[in-house]
C-alpha positions as CSV (number, residue, x, y, z in Angstrom):
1,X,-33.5,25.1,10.8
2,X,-34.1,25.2,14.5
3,X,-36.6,22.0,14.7
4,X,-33.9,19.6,12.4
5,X,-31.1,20.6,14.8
6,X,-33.0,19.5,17.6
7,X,-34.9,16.8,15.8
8,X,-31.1,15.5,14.8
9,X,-29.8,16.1,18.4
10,X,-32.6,13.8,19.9
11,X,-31.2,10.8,18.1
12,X,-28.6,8.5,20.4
13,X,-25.1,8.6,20.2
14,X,-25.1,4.8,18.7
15,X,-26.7,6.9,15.6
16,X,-24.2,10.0,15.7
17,X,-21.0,7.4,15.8
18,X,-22.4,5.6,12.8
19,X,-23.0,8.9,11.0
20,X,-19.9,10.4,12.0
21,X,-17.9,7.3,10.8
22,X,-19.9,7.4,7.6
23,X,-17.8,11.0,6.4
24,X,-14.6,8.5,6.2
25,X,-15.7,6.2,3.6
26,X,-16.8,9.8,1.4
27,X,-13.4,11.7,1.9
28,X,-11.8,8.3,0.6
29,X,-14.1,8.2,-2.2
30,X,-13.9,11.7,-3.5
31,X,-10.3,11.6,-3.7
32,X,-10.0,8.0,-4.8
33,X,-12.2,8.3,-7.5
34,X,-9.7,11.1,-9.6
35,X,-7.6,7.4,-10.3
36,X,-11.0,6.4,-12.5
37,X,-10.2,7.0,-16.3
38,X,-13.0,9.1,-16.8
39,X,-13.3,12.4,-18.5
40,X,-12.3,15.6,-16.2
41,X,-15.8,17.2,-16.0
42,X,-17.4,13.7,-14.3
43,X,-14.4,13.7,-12.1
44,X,-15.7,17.3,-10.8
45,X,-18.7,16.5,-10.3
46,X,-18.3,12.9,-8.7
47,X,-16.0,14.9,-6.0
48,X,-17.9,17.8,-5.3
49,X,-21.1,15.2,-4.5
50,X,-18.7,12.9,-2.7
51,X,-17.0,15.9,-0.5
52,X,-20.2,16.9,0.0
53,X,-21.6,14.0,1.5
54,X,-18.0,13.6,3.5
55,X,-19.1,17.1,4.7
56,X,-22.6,16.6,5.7
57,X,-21.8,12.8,7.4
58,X,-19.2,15.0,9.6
59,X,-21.8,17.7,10.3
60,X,-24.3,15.7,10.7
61,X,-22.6,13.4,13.4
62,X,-21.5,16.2,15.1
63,X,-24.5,17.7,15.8
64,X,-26.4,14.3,16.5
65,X,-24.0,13.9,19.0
66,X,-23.2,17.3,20.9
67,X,-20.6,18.3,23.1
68,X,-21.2,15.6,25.3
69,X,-21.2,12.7,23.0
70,X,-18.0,14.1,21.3
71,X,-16.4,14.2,25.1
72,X,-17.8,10.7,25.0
73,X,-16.5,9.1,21.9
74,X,-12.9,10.5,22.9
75,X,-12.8,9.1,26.2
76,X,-14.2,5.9,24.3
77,X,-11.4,6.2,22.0
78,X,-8.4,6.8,24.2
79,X,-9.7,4.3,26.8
80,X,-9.2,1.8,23.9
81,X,-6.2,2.7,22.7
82,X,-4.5,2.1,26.2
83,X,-5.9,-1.1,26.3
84,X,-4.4,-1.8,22.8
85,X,-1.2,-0.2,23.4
86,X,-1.0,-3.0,26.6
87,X,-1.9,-6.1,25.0
């Protein structure tokens, strides 16, 4: 478990964003897909797999990016938001 952690925490932070934005798509997904008129069981199982790839996406990211690319991606964020909150 060790050696993916740190194989997953060697990748850049470009990687971790796209990862981490990934989990969006999923959590929209498994909740979007209950509208489908398919039978109840299917439904079950389509969200569990879909939460569950939410889940890992988010984990994932997370860990490719570390405390310091988190720090990073809200400083990214806010800085942007200023700028769009001025123009």
């Amino acid at each position: 478990m060790k050696k993916i952690k740190k194989w997953l925490q060697s990748l850049s932070f470009r990687t971790g964003v796209i990862v981490l934005a990934l989990c969006v798509p999923f959590y929209l997904l498994s909740f979007a897909q209950m509208l489908l008129p398919i039978s109840a069981e299917l439904k079950g199982v389509l969200w569990f797999v879909l939460f569950g790839l939410a889940k890992c996406c988010q984990y994932g990211g997370l860990t490719i990016l570390g405390v310091e690319g988190f720090r990073r991606l809200k400083a990214l964020l806010r800085r942007g938001k200023t700028v769009s909150d001025e123009g």
